[in-house]
GUDRENBA-321864 format. One record per residue (C-alpha): residue number from 1; residue in one letter; x, y, z. Coordinates in steps of 0.1 Angstrom, whole numbers, plus 5000, padded with zeros to 4 digits. Example, Ala and Ser with C-alpha at 12.3 -4.5 7.8 and 13.67 -1.06 7.14 Angstrom:
<recs>
REC resi resn    x    y    z
REC    1    a 5123 4955 5078
REC    2    s 5137 4989 5071
</recs>
This chain:
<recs>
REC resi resn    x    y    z
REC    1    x 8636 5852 3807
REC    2    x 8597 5850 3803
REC    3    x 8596 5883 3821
REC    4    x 8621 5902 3801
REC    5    x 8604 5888 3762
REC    6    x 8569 5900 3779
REC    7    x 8588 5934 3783
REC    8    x 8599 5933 3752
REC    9    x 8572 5927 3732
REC   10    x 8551 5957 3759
REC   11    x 8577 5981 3743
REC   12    x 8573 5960 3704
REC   13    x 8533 5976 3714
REC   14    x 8548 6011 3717
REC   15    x 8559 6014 3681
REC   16    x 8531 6021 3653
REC   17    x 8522 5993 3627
REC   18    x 8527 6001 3594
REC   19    x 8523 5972 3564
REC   20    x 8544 5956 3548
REC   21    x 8548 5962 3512
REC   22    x 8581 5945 3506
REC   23    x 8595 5973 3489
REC   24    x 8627 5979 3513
REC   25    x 8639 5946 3513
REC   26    x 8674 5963 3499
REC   27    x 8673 5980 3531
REC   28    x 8673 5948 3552
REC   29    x 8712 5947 3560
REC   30    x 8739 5951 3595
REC   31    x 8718 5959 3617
REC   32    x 8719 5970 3661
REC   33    x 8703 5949 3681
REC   34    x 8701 5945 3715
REC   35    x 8714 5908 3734
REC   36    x 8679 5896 3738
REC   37    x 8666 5909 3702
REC   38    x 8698 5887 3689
REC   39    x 8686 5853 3715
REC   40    x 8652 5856 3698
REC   41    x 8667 5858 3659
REC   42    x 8684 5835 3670
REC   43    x 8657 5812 3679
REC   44    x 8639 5815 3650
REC   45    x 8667 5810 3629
REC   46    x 8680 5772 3645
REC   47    x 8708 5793 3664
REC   48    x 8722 5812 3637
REC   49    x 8732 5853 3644
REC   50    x 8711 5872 3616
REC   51    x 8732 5903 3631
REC   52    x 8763 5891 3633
REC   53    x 8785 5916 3621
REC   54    x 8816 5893 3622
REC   55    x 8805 5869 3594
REC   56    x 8790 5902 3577
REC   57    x 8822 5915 3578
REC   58    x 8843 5882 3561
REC   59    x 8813 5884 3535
REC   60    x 8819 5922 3532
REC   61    x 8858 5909 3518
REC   62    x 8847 5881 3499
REC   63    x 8821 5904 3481
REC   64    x 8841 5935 3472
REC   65    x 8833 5955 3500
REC   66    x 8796 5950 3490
REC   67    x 8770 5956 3522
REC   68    x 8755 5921 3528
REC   69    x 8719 5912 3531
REC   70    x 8706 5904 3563
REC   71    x 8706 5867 3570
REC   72    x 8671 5863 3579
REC   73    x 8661 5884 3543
REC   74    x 8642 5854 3522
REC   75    x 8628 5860 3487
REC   76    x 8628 5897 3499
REC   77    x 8609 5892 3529
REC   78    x 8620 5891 3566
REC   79    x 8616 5854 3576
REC   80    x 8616 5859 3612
REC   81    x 8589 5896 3604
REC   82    x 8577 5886 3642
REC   83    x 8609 5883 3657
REC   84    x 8621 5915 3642
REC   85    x 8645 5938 3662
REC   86    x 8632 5969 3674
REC   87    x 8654 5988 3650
REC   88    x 8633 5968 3620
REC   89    x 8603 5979 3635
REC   90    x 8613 6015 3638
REC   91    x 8617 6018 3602
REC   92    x 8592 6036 3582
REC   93    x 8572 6050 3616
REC   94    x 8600 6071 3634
REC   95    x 8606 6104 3623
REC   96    x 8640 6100 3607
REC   97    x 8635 6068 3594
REC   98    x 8610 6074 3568
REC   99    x 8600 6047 3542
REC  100    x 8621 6060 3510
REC  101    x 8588 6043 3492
REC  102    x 8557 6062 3507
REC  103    x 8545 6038 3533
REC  104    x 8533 6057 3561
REC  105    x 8517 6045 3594
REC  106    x 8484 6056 3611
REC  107    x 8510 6080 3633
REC  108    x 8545 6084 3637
REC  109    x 8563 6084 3668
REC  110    x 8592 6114 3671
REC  111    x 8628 6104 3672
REC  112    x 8632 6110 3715
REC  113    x 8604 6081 3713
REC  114    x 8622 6057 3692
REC  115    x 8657 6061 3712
REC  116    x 8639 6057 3746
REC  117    x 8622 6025 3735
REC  118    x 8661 6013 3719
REC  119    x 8676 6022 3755
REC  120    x 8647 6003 3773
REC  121    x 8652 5974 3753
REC  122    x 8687 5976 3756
REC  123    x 8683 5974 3789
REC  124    x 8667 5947 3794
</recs>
């Protein structure tokens, strides 16, 4: 499992840094993540699912169809920001995923770049 997290966080190095501002925090919802993106969340979070659409899903009902936060959002910040899924990570420095609040990145990678890293991780 060492081998596949140090893969991981080789293809984490692939996507452009850009700071956070914690201005999207209303963005932080359901999100994709790959199997070993979830084992990591779920890590840092004393085995809870951050992603689990299921228990979004009953909260969804019990909230008037109202999108729930994601479960690792904390006074508007990501609590586990270094555990992040890729798909996190991609916001605000893929084309297509532009912060809605300005904050750009030294570069941007294209969108080809962004699903090749997703499928590589997926992989994994």
């Amino acid at each position: 499992m060492k081998s596949k997290y140090r893969k991981l966080e080789a293809l984490y190095r692939e996507i452009p840094q850009i700071e956070c501002k914690g201005l999207c925090h209303e963005s932080c919802t359901i999100i994709p993540a790959a199997q070993i993106e979830i084992k990591r969340a779920k890590e840092r979070m004393g085995g809870k699912n951050p992603f689990n659409p299921a228990s979004a899903l009953k909260e969804m009902k019990q909230e008037a169809m109202k999108i729930p936060s994601c479960a690792a959002l904390k006074d508007k910040r990501c609590s586990i920001y270094h555990a992040r899924p890729a798909i996190c990570r991609l916001y605000g420095v893929s084309q297509g995923l532009e912060c809605a609040f300005g904050c750009k990145p030294k570069e941007m990678i294209s969108k080809q770049e962004a699903y090749s890293i997703m499928r590589e991780i997926e992989a994994l």
